[in-house]
C-alpha positions in Angstrom: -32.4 48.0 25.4 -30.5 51.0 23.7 -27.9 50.5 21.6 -26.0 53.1 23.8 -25.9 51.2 26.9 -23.3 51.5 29.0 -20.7 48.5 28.2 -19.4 49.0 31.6 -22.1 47.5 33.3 -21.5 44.3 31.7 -17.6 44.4 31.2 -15.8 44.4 34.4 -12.7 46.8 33.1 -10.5 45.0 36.5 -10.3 41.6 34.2 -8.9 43.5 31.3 -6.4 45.9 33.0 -4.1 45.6 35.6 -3.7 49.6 36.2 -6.0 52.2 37.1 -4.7 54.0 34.2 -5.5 51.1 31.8 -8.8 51.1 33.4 -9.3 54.5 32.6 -8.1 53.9 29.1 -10.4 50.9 28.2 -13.1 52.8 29.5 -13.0 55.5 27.3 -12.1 53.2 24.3 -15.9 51.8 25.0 -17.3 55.1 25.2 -16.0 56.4 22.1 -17.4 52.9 20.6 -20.7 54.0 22.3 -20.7 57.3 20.7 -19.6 55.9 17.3 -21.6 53.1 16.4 -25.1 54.5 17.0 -24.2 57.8 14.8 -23.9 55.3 11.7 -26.5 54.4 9.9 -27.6 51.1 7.6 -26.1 52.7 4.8 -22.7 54.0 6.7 -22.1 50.3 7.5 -23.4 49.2 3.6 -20.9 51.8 2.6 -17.9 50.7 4.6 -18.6 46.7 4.4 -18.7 47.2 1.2 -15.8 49.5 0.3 -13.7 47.0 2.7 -15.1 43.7 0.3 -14.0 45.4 -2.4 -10.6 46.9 -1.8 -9.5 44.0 0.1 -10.4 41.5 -3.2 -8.8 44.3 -5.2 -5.3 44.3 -3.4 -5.3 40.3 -2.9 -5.7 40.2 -6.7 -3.3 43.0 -7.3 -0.9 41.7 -5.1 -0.9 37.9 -6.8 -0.5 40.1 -10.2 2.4 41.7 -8.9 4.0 38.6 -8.5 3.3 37.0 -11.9 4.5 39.9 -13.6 7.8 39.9 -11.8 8.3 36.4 -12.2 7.6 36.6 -16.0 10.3 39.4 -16.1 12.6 37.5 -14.7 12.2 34.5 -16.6 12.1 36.7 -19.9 15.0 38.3 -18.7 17.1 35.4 -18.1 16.1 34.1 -21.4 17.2 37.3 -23.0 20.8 37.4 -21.3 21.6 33.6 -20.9 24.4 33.9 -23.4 26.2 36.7 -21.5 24.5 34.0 -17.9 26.6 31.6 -19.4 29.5 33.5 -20.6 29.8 35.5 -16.8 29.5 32.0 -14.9 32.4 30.3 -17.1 34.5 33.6 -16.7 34.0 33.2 -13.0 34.8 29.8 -12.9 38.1 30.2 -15.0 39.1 33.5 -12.9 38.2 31.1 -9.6 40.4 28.0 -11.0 43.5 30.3 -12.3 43.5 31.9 -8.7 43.6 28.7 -7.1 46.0 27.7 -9.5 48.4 31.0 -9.1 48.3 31.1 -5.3 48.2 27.5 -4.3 45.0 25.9 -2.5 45.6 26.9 1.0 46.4 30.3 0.4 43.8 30.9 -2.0 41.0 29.3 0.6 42.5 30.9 3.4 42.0 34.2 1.8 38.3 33.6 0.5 37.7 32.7 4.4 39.3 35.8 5.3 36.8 37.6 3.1 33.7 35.7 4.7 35.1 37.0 7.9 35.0 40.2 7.4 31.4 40.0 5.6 30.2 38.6 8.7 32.1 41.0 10.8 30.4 44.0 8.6 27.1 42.3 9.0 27.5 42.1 12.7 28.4 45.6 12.7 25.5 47.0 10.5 23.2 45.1 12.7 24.5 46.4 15.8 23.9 49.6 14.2 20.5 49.0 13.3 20.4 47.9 17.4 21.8 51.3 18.6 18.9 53.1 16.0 16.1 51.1 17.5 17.5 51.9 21.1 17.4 56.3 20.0 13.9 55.6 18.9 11.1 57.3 20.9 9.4 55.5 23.3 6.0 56.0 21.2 8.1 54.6 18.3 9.7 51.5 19.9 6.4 50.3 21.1 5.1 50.6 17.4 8.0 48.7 16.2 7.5 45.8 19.1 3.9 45.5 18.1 4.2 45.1 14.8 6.6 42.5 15.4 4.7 40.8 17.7 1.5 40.8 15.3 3.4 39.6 12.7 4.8 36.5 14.8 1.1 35.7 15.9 -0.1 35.6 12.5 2.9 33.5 11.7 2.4 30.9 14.0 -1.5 30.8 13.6 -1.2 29.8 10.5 1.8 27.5 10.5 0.6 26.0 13.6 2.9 26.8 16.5 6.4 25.7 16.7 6.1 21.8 15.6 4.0 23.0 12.4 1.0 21.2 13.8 -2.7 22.5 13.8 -2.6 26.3 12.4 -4.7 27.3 9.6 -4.7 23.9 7.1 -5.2 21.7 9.9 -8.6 23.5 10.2 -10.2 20.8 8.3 -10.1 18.8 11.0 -12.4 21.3 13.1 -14.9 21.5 10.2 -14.5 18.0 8.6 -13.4 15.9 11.2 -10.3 13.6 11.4 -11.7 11.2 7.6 -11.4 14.8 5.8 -8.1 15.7 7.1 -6.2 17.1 4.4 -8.4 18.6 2.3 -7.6 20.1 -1.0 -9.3 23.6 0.1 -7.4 23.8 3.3 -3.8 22.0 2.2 -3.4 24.3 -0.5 -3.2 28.1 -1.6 -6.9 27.9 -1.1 -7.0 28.6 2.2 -4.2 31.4 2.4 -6.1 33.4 -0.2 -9.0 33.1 2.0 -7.2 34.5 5.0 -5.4 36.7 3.1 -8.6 38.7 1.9 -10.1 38.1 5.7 -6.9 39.9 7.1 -7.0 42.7 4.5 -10.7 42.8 5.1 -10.6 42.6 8.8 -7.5 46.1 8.3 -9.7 48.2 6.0 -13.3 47.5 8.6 -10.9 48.9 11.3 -9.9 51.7 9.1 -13.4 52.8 8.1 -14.8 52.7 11.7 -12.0 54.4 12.9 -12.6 57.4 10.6 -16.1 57.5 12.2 -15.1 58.2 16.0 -15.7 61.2 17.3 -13.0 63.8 17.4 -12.3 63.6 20.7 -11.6 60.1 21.1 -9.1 58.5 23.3 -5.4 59.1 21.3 -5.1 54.9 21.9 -7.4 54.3 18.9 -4.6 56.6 16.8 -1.6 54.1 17.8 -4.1 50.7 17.6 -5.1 51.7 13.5 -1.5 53.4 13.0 -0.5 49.8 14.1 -2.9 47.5 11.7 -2.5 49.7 8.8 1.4 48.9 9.2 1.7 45.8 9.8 -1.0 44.6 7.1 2.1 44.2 4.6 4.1 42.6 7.5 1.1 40.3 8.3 0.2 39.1 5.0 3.9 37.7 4.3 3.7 36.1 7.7 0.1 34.3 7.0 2.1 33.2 4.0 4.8 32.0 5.2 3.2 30.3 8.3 0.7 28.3 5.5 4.0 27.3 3.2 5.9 26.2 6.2 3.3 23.7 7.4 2.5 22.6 3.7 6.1 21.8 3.4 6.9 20.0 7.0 3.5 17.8 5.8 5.2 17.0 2.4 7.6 15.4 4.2 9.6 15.3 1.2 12.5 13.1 2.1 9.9 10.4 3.5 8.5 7.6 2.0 5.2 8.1 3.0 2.4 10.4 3.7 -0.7 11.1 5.1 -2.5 11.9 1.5 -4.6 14.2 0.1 -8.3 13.6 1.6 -11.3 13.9 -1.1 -9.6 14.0 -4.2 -11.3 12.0 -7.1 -9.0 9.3 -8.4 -6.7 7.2 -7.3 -3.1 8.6 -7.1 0.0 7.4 -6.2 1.6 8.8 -3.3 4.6 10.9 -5.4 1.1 12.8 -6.2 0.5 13.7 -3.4 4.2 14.9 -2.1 4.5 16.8 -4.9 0.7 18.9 -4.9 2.0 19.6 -1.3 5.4 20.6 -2.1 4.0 22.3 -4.8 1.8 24.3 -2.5 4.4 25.3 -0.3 6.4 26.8 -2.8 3.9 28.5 -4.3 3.3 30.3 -0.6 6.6 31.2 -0.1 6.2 32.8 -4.2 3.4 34.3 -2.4 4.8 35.9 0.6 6.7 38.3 -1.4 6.3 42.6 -1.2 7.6 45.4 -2.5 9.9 47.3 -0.3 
């Protein structure tokens, strides 16, 4: 059968959209696949699964070294300054104790709750701001915005595990292990965020590649779908994080007495061990889930 079948015949287009239009849409997404695909050769696809390997170890490497480097400079630079730390935090504290003092308790709190007020009042306002922008958006730009969001909350909750924290992307080793290697080093730990994290990165830069190999005159919708997964790669990658230091955390259980413990593990270890690798973990994936700007 030729690689250029037509996709139609097998796809019913009605299950997929609920609009003639969307039919119409779908349909010529397929056919641009049709006319893609079989105009690359072995090489074009050695080329791009390569190029996508590559880069997407590259940035997950880069972007862990990013991190290092900032949290060395800050460390360094607190070292540096923690006379003058010091010497500001006692000066605040004096200046904060003689106000008191000077004013009288009630008048001095009632004045620092006045101040939280209107910080809260300029953050509501700033944010209804930021409300009215998003409502003088474009329509084409409003729907990029929602996406992105909305990609960003599934990757969230697919690796945390939906909103009780349970299943997601470390509770995998149940599906490959079974229930006796539940909590397994490789998927309870950074392990398996850095392995999603190059799969996402991976996954972005394959859809980039192939889209640069559709035809010229292919349907606009493949412009706004790899506009949308270039863009919210950042965006997705702090939620993956997030999502894996969350569960990691809510299984640490850190103000309980016990735990279900680390699985496969060579020792014997008490079970402060294994609350603290976990913890441990989590923090390190919120350390993780941090970008530039």
């Amino acid at each position: 059968m030729s690689r250029t079948h037509d996709l139609n015949e097998e796809i019913d287009v009605n299950t997929i959209a609920v609009s003639e239009k969307g039919n119409k849409v779908f349909v010529e997404i397929i056919k641009d696949l049709e006319t893609a695909i079989p105009n690359m050769s072995l090489n074009d696809w050695k080329d791009i699964l390569l190029h996508a390997t590559f880069e997407s170890f590259n940035e997950t490497l880069t972007h862990k070294e990013e991190i290092g480097q900032n949290i060395w400079e800050g460390v360094r630079s607190i070292y540096d300054n923690k006379e003058k730390i010091v010497s500001d935090l006692c000066d605040s504290t004096m200046a904060l104790i003689d106000k008191y003092y000077a004013k009288g308790f009630t008048n001095a709190l009632s004045e620092d709750f006045e101040t939280v007020k209107q910080y809260a009042e300029n953050s509501k306002d700033d944010a209804m701001k930021k409300l009215e922008g998003f409502y003088n958006l474009s329509r084409e730009e409003k729907i990029e915005i929602l996406a992105i969001v909305v990609l960003t909350l599934l990757v969230f909750f697919a690796s945390a595990g939906g909103l009780d924290l349970e299943g997601g992307m470390p509770d995998l080793d149940i599906t490959f292990l079974g229930i006796g290697g539940h909590r397994n080093i490789f998927f309870h730990s950074i392990i398996i965020g850095l392995g999603f994290e190059f799969l996402l990165r991976f996954v972005t830069h394959l859809i980039n590649a192939c889209y640069k190999h559709l035809p010229e005159s292919h349907n606009k919708t493949w412009d706004v779908i790899n506009n949308i997964i270039t863009k919210s790669e950042k965006y997705s990658v702090m939620a993956l994080w997030v999502g894996v230091g969350a569960h990691l955390l809510k299984d640490a259980k850190v103000f309980d007495g016990r735990i279900k413990p680390y699985a496969g593990l060579p020792g014997s270890h008490p079970m402060g061990f294994h609350k603290v690798l976990l913890a441990s973990n989590a923090f390190a994936s919120a350390i993780f889930s941090w970008h530039k700007q």
